[in-house]
C-alpha positions as CSV (number, residue, x, y, z in Angstrom):
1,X,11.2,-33.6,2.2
2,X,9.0,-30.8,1.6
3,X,9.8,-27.1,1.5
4,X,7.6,-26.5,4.8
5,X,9.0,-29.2,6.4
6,X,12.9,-28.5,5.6
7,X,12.5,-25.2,6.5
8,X,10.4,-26.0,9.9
9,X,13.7,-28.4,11.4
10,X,16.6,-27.3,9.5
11,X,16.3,-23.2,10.2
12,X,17.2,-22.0,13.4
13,X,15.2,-19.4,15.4
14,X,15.7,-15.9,13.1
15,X,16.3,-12.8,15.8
16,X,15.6,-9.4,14.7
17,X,18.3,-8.2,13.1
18,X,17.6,-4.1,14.1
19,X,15.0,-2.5,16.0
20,X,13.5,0.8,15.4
21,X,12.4,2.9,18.6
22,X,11.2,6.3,18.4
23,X,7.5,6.1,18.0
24,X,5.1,6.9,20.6
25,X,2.2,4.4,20.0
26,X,1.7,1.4,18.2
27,X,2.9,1.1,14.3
28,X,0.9,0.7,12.0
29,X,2.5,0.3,8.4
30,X,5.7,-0.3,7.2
31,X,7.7,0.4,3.7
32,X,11.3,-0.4,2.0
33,X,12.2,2.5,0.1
34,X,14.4,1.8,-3.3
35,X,18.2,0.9,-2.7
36,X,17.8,-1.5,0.1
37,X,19.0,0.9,2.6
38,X,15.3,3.1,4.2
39,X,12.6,1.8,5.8
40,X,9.4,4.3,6.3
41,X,7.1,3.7,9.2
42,X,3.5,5.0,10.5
43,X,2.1,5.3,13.2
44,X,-0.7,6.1,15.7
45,X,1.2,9.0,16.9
46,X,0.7,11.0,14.2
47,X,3.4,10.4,12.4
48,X,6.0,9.2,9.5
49,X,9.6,8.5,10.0
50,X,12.2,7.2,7.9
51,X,14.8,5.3,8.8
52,X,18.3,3.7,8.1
53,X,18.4,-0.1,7.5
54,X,22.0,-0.8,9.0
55,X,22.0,1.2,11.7
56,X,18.2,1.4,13.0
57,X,18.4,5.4,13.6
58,X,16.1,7.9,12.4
59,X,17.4,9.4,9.8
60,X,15.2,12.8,8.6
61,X,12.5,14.4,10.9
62,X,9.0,12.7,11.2
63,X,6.9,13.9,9.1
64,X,3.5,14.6,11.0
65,X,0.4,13.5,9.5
66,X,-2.6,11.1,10.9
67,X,-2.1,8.2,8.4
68,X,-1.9,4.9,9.2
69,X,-1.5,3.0,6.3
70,X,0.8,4.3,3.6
71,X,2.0,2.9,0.2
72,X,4.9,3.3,-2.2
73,X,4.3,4.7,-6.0
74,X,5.8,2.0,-8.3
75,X,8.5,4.6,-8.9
76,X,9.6,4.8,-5.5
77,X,9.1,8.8,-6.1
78,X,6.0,9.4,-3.9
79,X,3.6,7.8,-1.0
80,X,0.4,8.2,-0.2
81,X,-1.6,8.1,3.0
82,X,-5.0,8.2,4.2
83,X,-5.9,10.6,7.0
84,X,-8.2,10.5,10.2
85,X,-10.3,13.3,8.8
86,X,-10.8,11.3,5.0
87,X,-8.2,13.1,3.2
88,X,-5.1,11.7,1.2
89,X,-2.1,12.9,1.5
90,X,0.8,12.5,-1.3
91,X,4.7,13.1,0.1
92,X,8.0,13.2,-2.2
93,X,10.3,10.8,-0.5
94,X,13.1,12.5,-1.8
95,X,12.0,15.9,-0.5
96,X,9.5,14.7,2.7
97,X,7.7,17.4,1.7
98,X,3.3,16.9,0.9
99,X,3.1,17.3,-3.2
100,X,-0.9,16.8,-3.1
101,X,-4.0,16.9,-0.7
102,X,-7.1,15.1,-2.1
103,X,-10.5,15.2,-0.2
104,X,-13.5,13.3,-1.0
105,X,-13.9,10.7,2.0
106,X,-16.3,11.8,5.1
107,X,-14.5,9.1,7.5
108,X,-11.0,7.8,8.0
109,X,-9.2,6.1,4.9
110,X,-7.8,3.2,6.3
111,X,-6.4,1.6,3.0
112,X,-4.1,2.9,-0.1
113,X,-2.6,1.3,-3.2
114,X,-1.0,2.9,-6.3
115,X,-2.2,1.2,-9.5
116,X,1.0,-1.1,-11.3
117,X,1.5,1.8,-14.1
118,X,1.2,4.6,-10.8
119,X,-1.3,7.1,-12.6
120,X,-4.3,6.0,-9.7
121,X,-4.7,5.6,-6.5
122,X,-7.3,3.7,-4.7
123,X,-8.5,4.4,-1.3
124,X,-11.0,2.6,1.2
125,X,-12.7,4.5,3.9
126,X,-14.8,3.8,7.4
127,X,-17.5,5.7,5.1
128,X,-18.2,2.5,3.4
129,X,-16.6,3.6,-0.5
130,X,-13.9,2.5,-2.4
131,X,-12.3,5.2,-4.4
132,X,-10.2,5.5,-7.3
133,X,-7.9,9.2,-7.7
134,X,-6.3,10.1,-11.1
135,X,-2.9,11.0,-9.4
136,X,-2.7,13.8,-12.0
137,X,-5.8,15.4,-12.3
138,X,-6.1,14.8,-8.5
139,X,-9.9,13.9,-9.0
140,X,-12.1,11.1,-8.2
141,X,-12.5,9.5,-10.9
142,X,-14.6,6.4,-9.4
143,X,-17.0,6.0,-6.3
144,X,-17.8,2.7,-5.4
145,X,-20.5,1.7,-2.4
146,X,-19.1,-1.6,-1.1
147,X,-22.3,-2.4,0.7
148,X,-19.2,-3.7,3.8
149,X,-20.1,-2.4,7.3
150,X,-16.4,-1.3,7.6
151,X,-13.5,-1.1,5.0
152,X,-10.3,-2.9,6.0
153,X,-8.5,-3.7,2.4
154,X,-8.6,-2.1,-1.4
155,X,-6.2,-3.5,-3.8
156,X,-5.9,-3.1,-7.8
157,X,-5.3,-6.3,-9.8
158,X,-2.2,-5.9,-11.8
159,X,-3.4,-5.3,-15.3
160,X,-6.1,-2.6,-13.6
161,X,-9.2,-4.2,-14.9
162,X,-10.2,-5.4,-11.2
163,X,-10.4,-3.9,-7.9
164,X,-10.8,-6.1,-4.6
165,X,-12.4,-4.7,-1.7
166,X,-12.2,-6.3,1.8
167,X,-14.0,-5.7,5.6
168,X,-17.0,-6.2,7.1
169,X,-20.7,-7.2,6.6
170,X,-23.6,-8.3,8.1
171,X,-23.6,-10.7,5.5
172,X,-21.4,-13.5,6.5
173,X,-20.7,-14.6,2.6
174,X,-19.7,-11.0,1.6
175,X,-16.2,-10.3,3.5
176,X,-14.8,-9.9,0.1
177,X,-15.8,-8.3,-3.3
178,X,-14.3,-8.0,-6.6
179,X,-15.2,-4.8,-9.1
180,X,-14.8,-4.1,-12.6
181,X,-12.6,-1.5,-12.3
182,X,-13.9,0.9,-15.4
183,X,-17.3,0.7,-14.2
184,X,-17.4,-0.3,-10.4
185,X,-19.8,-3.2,-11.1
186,X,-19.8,-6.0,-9.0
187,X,-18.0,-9.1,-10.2
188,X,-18.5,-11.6,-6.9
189,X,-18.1,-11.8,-3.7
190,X,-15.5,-14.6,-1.8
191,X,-17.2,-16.5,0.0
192,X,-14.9,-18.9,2.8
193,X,-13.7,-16.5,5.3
194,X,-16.4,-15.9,8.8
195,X,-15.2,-12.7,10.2
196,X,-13.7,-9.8,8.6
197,X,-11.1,-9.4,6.4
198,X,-8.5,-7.1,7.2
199,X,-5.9,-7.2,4.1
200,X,-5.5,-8.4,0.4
201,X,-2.7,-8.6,-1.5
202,X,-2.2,-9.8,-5.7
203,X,0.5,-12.0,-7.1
204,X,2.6,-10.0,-9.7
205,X,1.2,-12.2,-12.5
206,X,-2.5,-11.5,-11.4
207,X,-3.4,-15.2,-10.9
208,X,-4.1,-15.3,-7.4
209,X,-5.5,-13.0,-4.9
210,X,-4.7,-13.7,-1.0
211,X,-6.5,-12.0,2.2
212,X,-6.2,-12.4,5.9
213,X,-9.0,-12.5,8.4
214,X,-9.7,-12.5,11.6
215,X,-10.9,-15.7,11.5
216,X,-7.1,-16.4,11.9
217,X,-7.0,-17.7,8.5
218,X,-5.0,-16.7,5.2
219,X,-6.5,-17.5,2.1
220,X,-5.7,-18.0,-1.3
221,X,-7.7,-17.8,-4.1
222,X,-7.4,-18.3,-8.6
223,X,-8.4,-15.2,-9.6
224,X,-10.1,-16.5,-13.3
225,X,-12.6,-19.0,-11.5
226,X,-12.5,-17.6,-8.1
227,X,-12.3,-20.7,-6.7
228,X,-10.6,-21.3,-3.3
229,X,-6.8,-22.5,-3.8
230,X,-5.6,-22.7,-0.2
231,X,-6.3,-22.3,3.3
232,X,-3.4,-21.1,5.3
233,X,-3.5,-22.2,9.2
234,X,-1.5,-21.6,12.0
235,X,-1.8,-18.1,13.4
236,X,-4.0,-18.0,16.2
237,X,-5.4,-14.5,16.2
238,X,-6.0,-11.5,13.9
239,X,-4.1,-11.6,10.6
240,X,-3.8,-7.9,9.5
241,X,-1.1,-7.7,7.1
242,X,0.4,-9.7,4.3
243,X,3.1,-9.6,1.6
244,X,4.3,-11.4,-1.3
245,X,8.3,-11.9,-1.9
246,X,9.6,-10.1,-5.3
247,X,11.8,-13.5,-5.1
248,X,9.5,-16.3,-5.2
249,X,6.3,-17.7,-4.2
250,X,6.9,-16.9,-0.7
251,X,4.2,-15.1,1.3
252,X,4.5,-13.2,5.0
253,X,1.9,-12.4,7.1
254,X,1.4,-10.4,10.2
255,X,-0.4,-11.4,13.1
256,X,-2.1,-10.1,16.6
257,X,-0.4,-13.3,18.1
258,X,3.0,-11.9,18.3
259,X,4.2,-13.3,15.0
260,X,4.8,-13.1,11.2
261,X,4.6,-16.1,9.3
262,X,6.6,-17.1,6.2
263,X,4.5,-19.0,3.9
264,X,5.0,-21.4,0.4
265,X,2.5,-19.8,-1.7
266,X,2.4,-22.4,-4.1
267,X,1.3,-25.8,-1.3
268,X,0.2,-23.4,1.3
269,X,2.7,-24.6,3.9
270,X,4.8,-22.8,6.5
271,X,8.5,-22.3,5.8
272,X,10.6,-22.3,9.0
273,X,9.9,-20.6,12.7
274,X,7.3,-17.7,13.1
275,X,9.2,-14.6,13.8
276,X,8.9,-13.7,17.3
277,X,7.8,-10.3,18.4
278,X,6.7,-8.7,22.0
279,X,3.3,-7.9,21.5
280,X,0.8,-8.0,18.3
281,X,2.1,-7.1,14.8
282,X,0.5,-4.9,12.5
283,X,2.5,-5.0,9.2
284,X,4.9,-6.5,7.5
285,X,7.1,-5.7,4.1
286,X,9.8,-7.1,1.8
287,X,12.8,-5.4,0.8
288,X,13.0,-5.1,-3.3
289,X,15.8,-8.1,-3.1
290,X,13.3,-10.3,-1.0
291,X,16.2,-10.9,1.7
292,X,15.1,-8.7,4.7
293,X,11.7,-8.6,6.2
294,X,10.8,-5.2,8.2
295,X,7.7,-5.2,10.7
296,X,5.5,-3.0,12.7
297,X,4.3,-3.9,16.1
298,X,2.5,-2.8,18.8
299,X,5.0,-2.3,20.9
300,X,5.8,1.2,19.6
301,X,8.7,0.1,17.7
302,X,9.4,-1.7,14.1
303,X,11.9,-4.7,13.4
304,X,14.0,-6.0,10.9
305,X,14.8,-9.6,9.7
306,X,17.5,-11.2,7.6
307,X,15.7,-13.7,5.9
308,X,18.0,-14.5,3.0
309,X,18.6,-17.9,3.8
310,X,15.2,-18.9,4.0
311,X,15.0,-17.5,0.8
312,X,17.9,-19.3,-0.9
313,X,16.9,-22.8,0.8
314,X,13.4,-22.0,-0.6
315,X,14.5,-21.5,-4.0
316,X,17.1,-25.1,-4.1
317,X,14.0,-26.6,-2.6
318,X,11.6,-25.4,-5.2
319,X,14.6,-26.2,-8.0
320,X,15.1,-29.4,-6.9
321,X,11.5,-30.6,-7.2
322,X,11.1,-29.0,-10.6
């Protein structure tokens, strides 16, 4: 039997385990912090809030800012957020307190990443550029035109050398670009997806890159040839935010039909029941362990999900057809 297929009839419906009320409008991005036991949250309301994982209560005052989607340094000492005005924002999580302010965007920065060694920062903006900070200089250090009628999705390859960029375009073949990330020269463009692409995520080894569309579609792709690996089907509306287990090839996605998704990265297959939410979902994150799932949604308020025995029955799966 097949890892989607065990995991379709033999898992049960999973519940949320917590829920996380206290935002005003719809959230937008979600993080574990390090020690399994905070979750961070944006929103639309103009703000941050942290919370803790067992008991679902805020646990520090919100910390007000206009980003919507926010990232974790590698060493779990810092985010970063674009604001509505262009500028980046840089927080201590240990402090809540802003360390850095960076301008250089004329529109709203609607996508952040750290680089793997956490010295730069990338950034994608409604003005149409990709841009890459030196966290410790706290200067632009690369400007890169996308040519994309809006940005949706930047993301650094693992090892640095590459950059993907991901959005809109009049050009229906150019949804997705990939740049040399010294120079900011074009290396391709993705074709397969036929409407925007609204996130991107790596695979820790840097072998495959994976982006969500709405197209309803998740896509996988080898990041030597870029060739298309796998088409992932079964959302049926806008899929705005994926991420990859730390245990596992096991990929989540978030969806604008009420759902996230658990994925087998490796056949392209669904593992168990979509997660149920009350209205659209707008992000999704794994915990460091890979055993709980927390999600934004538009409902004002984020969730949690104990996934761990997904996980395990994944893994025996995955052992036993080795």
């Amino acid at each position: 039997m097949s890892l989607a297929a065990a995991g379709t009839q033999e898992t049960p419906e999973i519940r949320p385990r917590r829920k996380f009320e206290g935002h005003t409008d719809l959230v937008t991005d979600v993080i574990h912090l390090p020690g399994e036991q905070q979750i961070i949250t944006s929103s639309f309301d103009n703000s941050l809030r942290v919370w803790n994982v067992q008991s679902g209560k805020q646990i520090v005052n919100e910390w007000r800012c206009g980003a919507s989607r926010i990232a974790l340094s590698p060493d779990g000492q810092k985010i970063v957020g674009g604001d509505w005005d262009g500028g980046l924002k840089v927080w201590d999580t240990n402090t809540s307190k802003v360390i850095a302010e960076w301008t250089g965007h004329t529109h709203y920065v609607k996508s952040v990443c750290w680089s793997r060694d956490g010295g730069r920062v990338m950034s994608g903006s409604e003005d149409r550029t990709a841009r890459v900070w030196d966290v410790e200089s706290e200067k632009t250090v690369l400007a890169i035109e996308t040519g994309l009628s809006t940005m949706e999705a930047v993301i650094y390859s693992p090892d640095m050398t590459m950059i993907g960029t991901g959005g809109d375009s009049k050009d229906l073949k150019q949804f997705i670009k990939i740049w040399d990330a010294k120079t900011g020269k074009l290396i391709t463009n993705l074709k397969g997806h036929t409407e925007k692409v609204y996130c991107l995520a790596w695979t820790a080894d840097g072998s495959t890159l994976i982006s969500g569309s709405r197209d309803c579609s998740i896509r996988t792709w080898n990041a030597t040839t870029w060739q298309q690996i796998h088409v992932l089907t079964g959302h049926t509306s806008v899929v705005c935010g994926i991420a990859i287990s730390p245990n596992g090839p096991i990929l989540a996605s978030a969806s604008w039909d009420n759902t996230v998704r658990l994925w087998n990265l490796e056949n392209g297959l669904p593992i168990g029941l979509p997660l149920q939410h009350p209205d659209s979902v707008q992000c999704v994150s794994f915990s460091t362990n890979g055993k709980l799932l927390a999600t934004g949604c538009w409902d004002k308020n984020a969730y949690s999900w104990d996934i761990s025995g997904i996980v395990e029955k994944a893994s025996l799966l995955n052992q036993n057809v080795s």
